[in-house]
C-alpha positions, 0 to 999 in steps of 0.5 A: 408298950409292947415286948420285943426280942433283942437278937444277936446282931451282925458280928462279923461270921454266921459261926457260933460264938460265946457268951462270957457275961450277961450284964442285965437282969430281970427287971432291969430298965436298959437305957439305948446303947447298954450292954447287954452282953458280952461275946466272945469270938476266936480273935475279939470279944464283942459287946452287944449294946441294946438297940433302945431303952426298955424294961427287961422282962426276960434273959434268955442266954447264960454264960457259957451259951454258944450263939450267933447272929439273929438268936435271942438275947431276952425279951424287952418291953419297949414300944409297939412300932419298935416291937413290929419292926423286930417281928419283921426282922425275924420272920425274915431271919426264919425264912433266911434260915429254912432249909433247902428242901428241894433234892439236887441232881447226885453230881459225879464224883470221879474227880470232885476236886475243891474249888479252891486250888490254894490248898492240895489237901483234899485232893487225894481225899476227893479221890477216895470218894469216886466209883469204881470207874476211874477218872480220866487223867485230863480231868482234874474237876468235876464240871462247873455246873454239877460242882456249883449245884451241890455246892449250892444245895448244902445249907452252910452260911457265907462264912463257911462257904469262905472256910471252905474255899480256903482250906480246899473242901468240898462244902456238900461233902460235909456232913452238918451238925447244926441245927436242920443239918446246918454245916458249921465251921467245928464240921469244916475243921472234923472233917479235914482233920478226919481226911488228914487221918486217914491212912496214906493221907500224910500232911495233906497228900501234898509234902509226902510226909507221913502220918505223925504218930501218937507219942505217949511222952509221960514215959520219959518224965512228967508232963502236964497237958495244956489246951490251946485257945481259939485263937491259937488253934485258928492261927495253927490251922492258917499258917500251916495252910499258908505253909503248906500251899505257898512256896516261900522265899525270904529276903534278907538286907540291911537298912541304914537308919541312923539319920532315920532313928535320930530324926524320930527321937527328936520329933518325939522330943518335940511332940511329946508335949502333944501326947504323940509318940513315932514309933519306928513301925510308923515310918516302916508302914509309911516306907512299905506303903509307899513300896506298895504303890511302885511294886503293886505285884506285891500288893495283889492276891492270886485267884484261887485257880492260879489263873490271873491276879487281883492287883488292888488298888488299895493299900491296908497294912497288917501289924502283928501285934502279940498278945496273951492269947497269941498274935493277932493282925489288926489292919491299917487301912489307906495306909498310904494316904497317912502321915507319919503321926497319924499311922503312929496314932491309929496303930497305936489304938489298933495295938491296944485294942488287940491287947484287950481283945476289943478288935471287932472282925473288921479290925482284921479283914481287907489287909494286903501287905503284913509286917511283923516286928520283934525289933524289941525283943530280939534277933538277927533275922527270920522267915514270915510266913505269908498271911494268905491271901496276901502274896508277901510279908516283912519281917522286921527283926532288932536294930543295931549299931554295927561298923560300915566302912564309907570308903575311907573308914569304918563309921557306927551305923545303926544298921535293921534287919529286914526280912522280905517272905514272899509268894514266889508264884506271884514275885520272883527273886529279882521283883523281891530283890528290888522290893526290899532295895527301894525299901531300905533308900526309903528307911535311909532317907525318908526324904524319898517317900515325899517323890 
């Protein structure tokens, strides 16, 4: 027998993540697959299995701790090729992890905009750190290579090279507090909220409004303050980053689905005795899968430099799900290449999964189209903020039983609210209005979803 460390694995981000329990002991004899502890990241908790059965000699992490992907776990006696294998993986994570010594070449900074064009944000930021010469008004970047290479020479991980991307930042002009100088996503997000603070810099310098000033709201009356989670503050950071970089225009109509609703309820009598419940969401993921495969402008993404689209030929469908600690999107992939109970099923799972924070990151990536359903709680209709990079998002608000007129009498219909947002770069009003037309002959015969 020999000792090995058991190392964070791969969790989905290089970012620091929580440890909220330890589930192992000094002593303890682990069978392969125990839990060893328990994670927590901004949208899941993760448990971490041991990779083999063993005897813990040492637990190296308490509740509380922040780690991430390769940091150590505790040490387990297991067997010698085992114990080989892990100083391997290791020495490799050492090396993955050594700083970049060599000094790059000081790029020009007269018109170092960040790369991502998808947020304006950092424009006038990018302004304040030129010299005294001024830059050319037909020079909007920095050229390619002199970005790249200091890009390139700052020790960041994918995952916040990818954050910064996003939210338009220059990742060399963060200055990192990890560990050698590592730029983590805590200094991404600082550093914005810096440049958003400074004077003149209003809501990012691109809808003109000023600096909101500090309200001391305890002198009109009691107040309590209440810290927002994770989760909520990551999702605050994106829907004003989608709202702020996105022109929004919202669609309105009204589905017919009497004959849809009274289909559903009797299948579910049917297949009740199966344990399978259809839900009216499952046959909007099927309606707008099979939307998405005609009107494939709606299942793309721009490039960062509004130059061209990405049309992708697959079609994973985000559902909002709301949960105690604010909404999440889990994605249902080859959506349309489902039947009805099976999406049922599988959003079903999904759903209880982001209720008890079981979704693992994955859970959450690859979406191409969203929809966001409060048909159980309320609502005549409302505007979704597009989920970036997806280019549109349909709002589902509550069905109700209203008089249409057949052209001989008015009849009781059961009439649902339908909200198209969309990405107007990307779709015009005619595209959406056809969109969310075929859509609702979809929701009012499903026998087309079958052509």
């Amino acid at each position: 027998m020999s000792m090995e460390i058991v190392r964070v694995p791969d969790i989905g981000s290089d970012d620091a993540v929580d440890v909220i329990e330890v589930s192992v002991k000094a002593g303890d004899q682990l069978a392969e697959e125990t839990t060893i502890v328990v994670l927590e990241s901004d949208k899941a908790t993760v448990e971490v299995p041991s990779p083999k059965a063993g005897t813990v000699k040492k637990v190296l992490v308490k509740t509380g701790d922040r780690v991430k992907q390769g940091d150590p776990l505790l040490e387990l006696e297991a067997g010698a090729e085992a114990a080989a294998s892990t100083e391997k993986a290791s020495a490799e994570k050492l090396a993955e992890d050594k700083p970049v010594t060599s000094k790059p070449a000081e790029p020009e900074r007269t018109t170092d905009i960040p790369e991502s064009s998808e947020t304006a944000a950092a424009e006038p930021v990018a302004a304040t750190q030129a010299p005294a010469k001024p830059a050319p008004a037909a020079a909007p970047s920095a050229p390619p290579a002199q970005a790249e290479a200091s890009a390139a020479a700052a020790h960041a991980g994918p995952a916040v090279r990818k954050l910064c991307r996003e939210m338009g930042v220059d990742v060399a002009a963060v200055t990192g507090t990890g560990p050698r100088g590592r730029v983590l996503q805590e200094d991404v997000h600082s550093w914005v909220r810096q440049r958003l603070a400074e004077p003149g810099a209003g809501s990012g310098g691109m809808s003109g409004l000023p600096t909101l000033p500090e309200i001391d709201f305890s002198r009109f009356g009691p107040v309590e303050r209440v810290e927002l989670n994770k989760l909520r503050k990551v999702s605050a950071a994106n829907l004003h980053r989608s709202w702020v970089t996105i022109p929004h225009v919202t669609q309105h109509d009204l589905a017919d689905i009497t004959e849809l609703e009274a289909f559903r309820q009797s299948e579910n009598a049917r297949l009740g005795k199966e344990g399978v419940k259809l839900t009216m969401l499952a046959f909007l993921v099927r309606a707008c899968a099979v939307a998405l495969a005609k009107f494939p402008r709606f299942n793309s993404s721009m490039t960062v430099d509004g130059e061209a689209l990405i049309e992708k030929r697959y079609i994973h469908i985000g559902v909002a799900v709301e949960t105690e600690n604010g909404l999440m999107v889990p994605v249902l992939r080859d959506a349309d290449k489902k039947g009805i109970v099976q999406i049922a099923a599988e959003v079903g799972e999904l759903a209880a999964k982001a209720r008890n924070r079981k979704l693992t990151p994955a859970d959450m990536q690859g979406g191409t189209f969203s929809i966001s359903s409060l048909g159980g709680i309320g609502g005549t209709a409302f505007t979704p903020i597009v989920n970036w990079p997806e280019v549109a998002i349909l709002g589902v608000s509550k069905s109700e039983m209203t008089p249409r007129w057949n052209g001989k009498a008015f009849e009781p219909r059961l009439m649902l609210p339908l909200s198209l947002s969309y990405d107007h770069r990307v779709i015009d009003g005619a595209d959406a209005a056809r969109f969310i037309t075929y859509l609702n002959q979809l929701l009012t015969d499903m026998r087309r979803a079958l052509l």
